[in-house]
N, C-alpha and C positions, 0 to 999 in steps of 0.2 A: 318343363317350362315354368318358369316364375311368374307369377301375378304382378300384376302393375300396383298394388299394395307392398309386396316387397320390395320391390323394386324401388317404390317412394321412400320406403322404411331404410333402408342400403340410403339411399341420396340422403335422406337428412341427418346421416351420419357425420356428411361430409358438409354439409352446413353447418353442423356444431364448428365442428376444424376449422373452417374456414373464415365462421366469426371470428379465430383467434390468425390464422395464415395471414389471410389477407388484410386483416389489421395490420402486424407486423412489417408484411410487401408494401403496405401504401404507405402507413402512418408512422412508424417506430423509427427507424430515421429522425423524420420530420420531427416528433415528439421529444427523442434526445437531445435533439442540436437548439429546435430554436423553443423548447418549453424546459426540458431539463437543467440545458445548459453545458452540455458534453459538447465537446471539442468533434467537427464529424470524422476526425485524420482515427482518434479513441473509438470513434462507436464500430466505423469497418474494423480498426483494429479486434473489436469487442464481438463481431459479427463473424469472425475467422475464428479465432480463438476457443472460441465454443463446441468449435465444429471438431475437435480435436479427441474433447470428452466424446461428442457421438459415434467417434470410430471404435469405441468401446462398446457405447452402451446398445448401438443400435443393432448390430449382431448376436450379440447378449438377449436382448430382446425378442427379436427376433427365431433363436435356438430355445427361447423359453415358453413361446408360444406353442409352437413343434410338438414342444413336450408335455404340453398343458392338456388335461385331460379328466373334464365337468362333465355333466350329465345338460350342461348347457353348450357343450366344443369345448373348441379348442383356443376361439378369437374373439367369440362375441362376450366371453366374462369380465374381460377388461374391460367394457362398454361401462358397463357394472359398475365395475370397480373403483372406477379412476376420473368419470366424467364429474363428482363433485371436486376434489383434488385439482384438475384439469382448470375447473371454474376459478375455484378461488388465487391457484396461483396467477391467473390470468391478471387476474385484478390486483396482486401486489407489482407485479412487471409494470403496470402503468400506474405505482402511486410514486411520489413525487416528495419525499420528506427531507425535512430542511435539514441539510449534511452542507457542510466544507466541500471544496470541489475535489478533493482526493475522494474524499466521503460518497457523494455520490456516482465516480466509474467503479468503487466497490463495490455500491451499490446494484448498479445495473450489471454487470460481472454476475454476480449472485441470483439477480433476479432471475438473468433470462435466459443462465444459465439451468436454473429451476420449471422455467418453463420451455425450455424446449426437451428435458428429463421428461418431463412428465406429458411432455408432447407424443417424444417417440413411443412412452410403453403406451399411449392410447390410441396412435394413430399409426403404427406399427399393425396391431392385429385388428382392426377395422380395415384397415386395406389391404391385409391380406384376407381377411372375412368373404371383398370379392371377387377371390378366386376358389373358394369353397361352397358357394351358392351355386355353380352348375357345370356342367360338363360341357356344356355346345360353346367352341370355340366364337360364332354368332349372336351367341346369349350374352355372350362375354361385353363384347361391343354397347349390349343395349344396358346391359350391367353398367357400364363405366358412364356412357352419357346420361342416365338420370343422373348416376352418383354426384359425375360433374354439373351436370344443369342446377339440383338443386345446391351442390355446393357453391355455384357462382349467383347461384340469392344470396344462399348468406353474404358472399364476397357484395353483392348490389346493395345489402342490409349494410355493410359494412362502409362501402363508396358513398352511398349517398344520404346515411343518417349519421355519422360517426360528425364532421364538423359541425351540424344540426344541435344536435344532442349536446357535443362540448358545451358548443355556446348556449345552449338553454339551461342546461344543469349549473355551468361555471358563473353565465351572469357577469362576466370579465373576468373570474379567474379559472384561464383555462387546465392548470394543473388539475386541478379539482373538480374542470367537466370531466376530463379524458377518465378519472378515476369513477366516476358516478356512471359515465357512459357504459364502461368496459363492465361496472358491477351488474347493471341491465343487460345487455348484453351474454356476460357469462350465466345467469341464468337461464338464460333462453335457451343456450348453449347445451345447456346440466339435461336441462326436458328433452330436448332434440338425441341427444345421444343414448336415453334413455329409451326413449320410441324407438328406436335403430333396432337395440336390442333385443326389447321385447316382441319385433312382429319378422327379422331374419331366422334362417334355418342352416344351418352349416347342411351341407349334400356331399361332397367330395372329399375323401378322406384316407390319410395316409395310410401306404400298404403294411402290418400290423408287425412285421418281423425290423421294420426299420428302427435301427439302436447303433445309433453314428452317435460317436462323440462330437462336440463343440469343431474341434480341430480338424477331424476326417470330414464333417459336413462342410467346413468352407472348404478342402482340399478339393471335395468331390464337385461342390458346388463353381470354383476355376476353371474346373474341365468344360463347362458349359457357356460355349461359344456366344449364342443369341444371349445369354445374359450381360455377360462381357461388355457388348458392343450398345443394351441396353443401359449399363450405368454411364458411358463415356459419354450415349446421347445425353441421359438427364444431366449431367453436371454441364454441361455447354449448353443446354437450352435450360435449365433456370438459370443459370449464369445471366446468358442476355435477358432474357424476360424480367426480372426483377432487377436489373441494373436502370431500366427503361421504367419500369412500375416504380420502382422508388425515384426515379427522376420526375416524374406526371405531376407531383408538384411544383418542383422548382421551375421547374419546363414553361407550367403557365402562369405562376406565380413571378418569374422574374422575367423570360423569353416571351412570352406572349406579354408579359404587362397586364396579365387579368386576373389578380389573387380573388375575387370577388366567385371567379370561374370553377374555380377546383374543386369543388360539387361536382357541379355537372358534367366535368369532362373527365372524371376517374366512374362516375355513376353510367356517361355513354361507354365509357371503355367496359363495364362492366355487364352491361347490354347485350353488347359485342361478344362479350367471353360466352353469355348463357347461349346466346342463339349461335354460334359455334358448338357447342358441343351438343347441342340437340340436331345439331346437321350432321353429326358423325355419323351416327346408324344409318342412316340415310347412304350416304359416299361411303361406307363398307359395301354395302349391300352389290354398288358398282363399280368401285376400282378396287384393286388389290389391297390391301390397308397395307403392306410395306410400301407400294409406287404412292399414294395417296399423302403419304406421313413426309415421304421427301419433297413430293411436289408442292406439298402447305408451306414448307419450310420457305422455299423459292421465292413463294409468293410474300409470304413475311416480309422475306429480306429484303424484296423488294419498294415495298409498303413504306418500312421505315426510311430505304433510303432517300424515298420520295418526301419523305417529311422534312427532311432534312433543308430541300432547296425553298419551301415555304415560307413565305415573310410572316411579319411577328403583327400584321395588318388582316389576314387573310384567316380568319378563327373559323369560318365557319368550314373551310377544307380542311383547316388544322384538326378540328373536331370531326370529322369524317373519315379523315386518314386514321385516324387513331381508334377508330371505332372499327374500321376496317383491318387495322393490325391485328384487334384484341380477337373481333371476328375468324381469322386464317389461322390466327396463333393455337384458339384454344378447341378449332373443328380437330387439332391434333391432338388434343391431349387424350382422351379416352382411347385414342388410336394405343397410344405408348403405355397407358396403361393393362390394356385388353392384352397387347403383347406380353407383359409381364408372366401371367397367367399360361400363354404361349409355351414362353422360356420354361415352365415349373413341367408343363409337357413333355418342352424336350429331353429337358435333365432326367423326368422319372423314364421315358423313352431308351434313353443312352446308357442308364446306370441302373435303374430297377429304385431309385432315390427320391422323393417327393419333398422337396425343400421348400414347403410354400411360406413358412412365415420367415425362414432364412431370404429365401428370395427378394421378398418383397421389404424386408430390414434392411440387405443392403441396398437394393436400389433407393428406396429413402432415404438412405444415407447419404449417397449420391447425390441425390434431389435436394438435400439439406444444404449439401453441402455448394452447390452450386447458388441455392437461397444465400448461405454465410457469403460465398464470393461476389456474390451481385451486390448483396449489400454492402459488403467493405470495397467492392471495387468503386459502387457509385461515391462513397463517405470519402474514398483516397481522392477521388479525381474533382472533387467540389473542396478540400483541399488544395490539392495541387492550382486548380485554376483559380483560388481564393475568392474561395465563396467567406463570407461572414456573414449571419444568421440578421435577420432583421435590419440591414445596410442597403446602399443603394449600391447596384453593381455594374462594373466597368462593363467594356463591349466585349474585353477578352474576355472576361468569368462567365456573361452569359454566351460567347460562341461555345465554351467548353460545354456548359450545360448541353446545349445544341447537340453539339460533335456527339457527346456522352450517351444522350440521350435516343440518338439515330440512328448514326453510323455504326458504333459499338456494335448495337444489337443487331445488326443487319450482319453485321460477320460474324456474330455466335449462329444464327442462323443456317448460313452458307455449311458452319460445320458441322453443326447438327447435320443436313442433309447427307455430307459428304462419308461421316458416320456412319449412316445409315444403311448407306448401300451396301454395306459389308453386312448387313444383316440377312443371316440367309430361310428363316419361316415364312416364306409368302404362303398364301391361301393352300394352294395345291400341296406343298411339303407337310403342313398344317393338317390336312385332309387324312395325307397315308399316315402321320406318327397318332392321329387320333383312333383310326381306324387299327390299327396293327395294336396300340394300349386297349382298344375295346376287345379286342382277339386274346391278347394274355391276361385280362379279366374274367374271361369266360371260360378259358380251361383251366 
């Protein structure tokens, strides 16, 4: 059993990340288009693109964790290692120097594709970290909703001081907040990752004969079903989720008519996200976490598509609905993570194989990757409906916003759920493979 000190130790792991994530989800967008100067058709383009290199590095990463082997583990020395690196690339991604506008999509190319590098090798073996803190499939659950609770402070640190902060450090020039902001910030980031570090304990540990090459471990690692069906849900549920997160500006910025607003209503959504995942352990405890994970989804999609029919007069439902979304959406995510952990069961289960930081590489790869597509889907389709950055905008540009913003996500939803059901670890199957690996432990 973990103490509630490690456990906090694990969560503000994921508040360092999320200083940097959830900047990206809300603000990077917004930041390229209408502070940089990128074209938004270039930034999704910029946002896929990237994702190309991670099909490399994140397996890579991932098989080099596996193999990594301190007298501190296997996961938690990257903690280490990479959280000043992590910081400071943070803060070149959001500086802003005076380039030709060729000059600058080279720039941002280069940046961010440095920072999501240096993203995957430090948030690769932290989150695979918590699937080696314990054995009880139950643990696991309470594991992932601190991680996530305190990870959506940071995300709340991020919603509701990040325009604050520009505007006081820039003083009108906003390039120059967002650069001042993120340096404060990355710091905070460097301490928090540090603390992770020094107060987790790696407990679960690969069986000692396993000597898979690179090639045979993703061979072996395809054989595993619950995995499978776990990357197809991430790439379709961040797909919508950050298609919707990066639209929460424009949304109320141009459709609601309330630029004044977007504080407080990425800061309620963010609200929304913490007290969500602190209700997860909770609704484990009572429904299945496979029927639970589909039924959240339902409700999502619901959610948003009710948003949809809401006048651009009516903020105070608009801001409820969406408090509500972020509420349903992120009681799931500790769900999907816990399974993760699941899947590294089944596979050592099926093969005699413990793939925990393979596992958990590519399913963030996945997760990245559906982040890249959310973001280039939203950048294509404020494009396509001709958004232009700082203009007043027709009724078609902002219905797209609308549609983009609602509808969209309400059908990545629907397929996530539909996903899901193919997923075949519910509790009871979960019970016998842990029960039968504690049996070939013992003899």
């Amino acid at each position: 059993m973990l103490t509630r000190k490690e456990k906090i130790a694990y969560g503000l792991g994921d508040t360092a990340s999320n200083i940097i994530f959830q900047t990206v989800m809300l603000f990077l967008t917004f930041f390229y288009t209408d502070i940089f100067g990128i074209s938004p058709a270039i930034v999704g383009t910029l946002f896929l693109v990237v994702r190309v290199i991670d099909a490399i590095t994140d397996p890579l990463m991932g098989a080099l964790t596996d193999a990594t082997r301190t007298k501190y583990g296997s996961y938690r020395p990257y903690l280490l290692w990479l959280a000043i690196p992590f910081g400071l690339v943070s803060v070149i991604t959001f500086t802003t120097p005076d380039l030709s506008a060729t000059g600058k999509v080279i720039y941002a190319f280069v940046t961010y594709t440095l920072l999501m590098l240096v993203y995957t090798a430090i948030n690769i073996p932290y989150s695979a970290l918590g699937g080696v803190l314990s054995h009880d499939p139950s643990e696991r659950v309470s594991i992932q909703s601190y991680r996530f609770v305190f990870g959506m402070l940071g995300g709340l640190l991020v919603s509701a001081c990040t325009l604050p902060l520009v505007s006081w450090f820039g003083k009108g020039d906003n390039a120059l907040g967002y650069q001042l902001t993120i340096i404060l910030m990355s710091c905070f980031g460097v301490i928090l990752f540090l603390i992770c570090f020094r107060f987790t304990k790696e407990r679960v540990v690969a069986p000692q004969q396993q000597t898979l090459s690179l090639k045979a471990q993703m061979a072996t690692l395809w054989q595993n079903g619950p995995f499978k069906i776990l990357c197809g849900a991430a790439i379709m549920l961040l797909t919508s989720m950050v298609l919707r997160t990066t639209l929460a500006i424009y949304y109320v910025k141009y459709v609601l008519g309330e630029a004044d607003l977007v504080t407080q209503f990425v800061t309620l959504g963010m609200i929304g996200n913490i007290l969500g995942c602190a209700c997860a352990q909770p609704l484990s405890k009572r429904v299945d976490k496979k029927a639970a994970y589909i039924y959240l989804q339902y409700i999502s999609a619901a959610i948003s598509c009710f948003a949809f029919f809401l006048s651009d007069d009516q903020l105070v439902l608009a801001f409820a609905v969406y408090f509500l979304w972020c509420f349903f959406t992120q009681m799931a995510t500790p769900l999907l993570w816990a399974k993760m952990a699941d899947a590294i069961d089944y596979g050592q289960w099926q093969n005699g194989h413990r793939l925990t930081g393979l596992v958990y590489a590519s399913v963030v790869f996945f997760i990245k990757l559906g982040l890249a597509l959310g973001g280039a889907i939203a950048g294509w389709l404020l494009a396509y409906y001709g958004y232009q950055a700082n203009t007043e905008l027709n009724e078609a540009t902002k219905a797209g916003i609308l549609t983009s913003f609602t509808l969209f996500p309400a059908i990545g939803s629907v397929l996530v759920a539909l996903i899901m059901k193919r997923y075949i670890l519910d509790n009871n199957t979960l019970e016998k493979i842990n029960a039968d690996l504690a049996q070939r432990s013992s003899t």
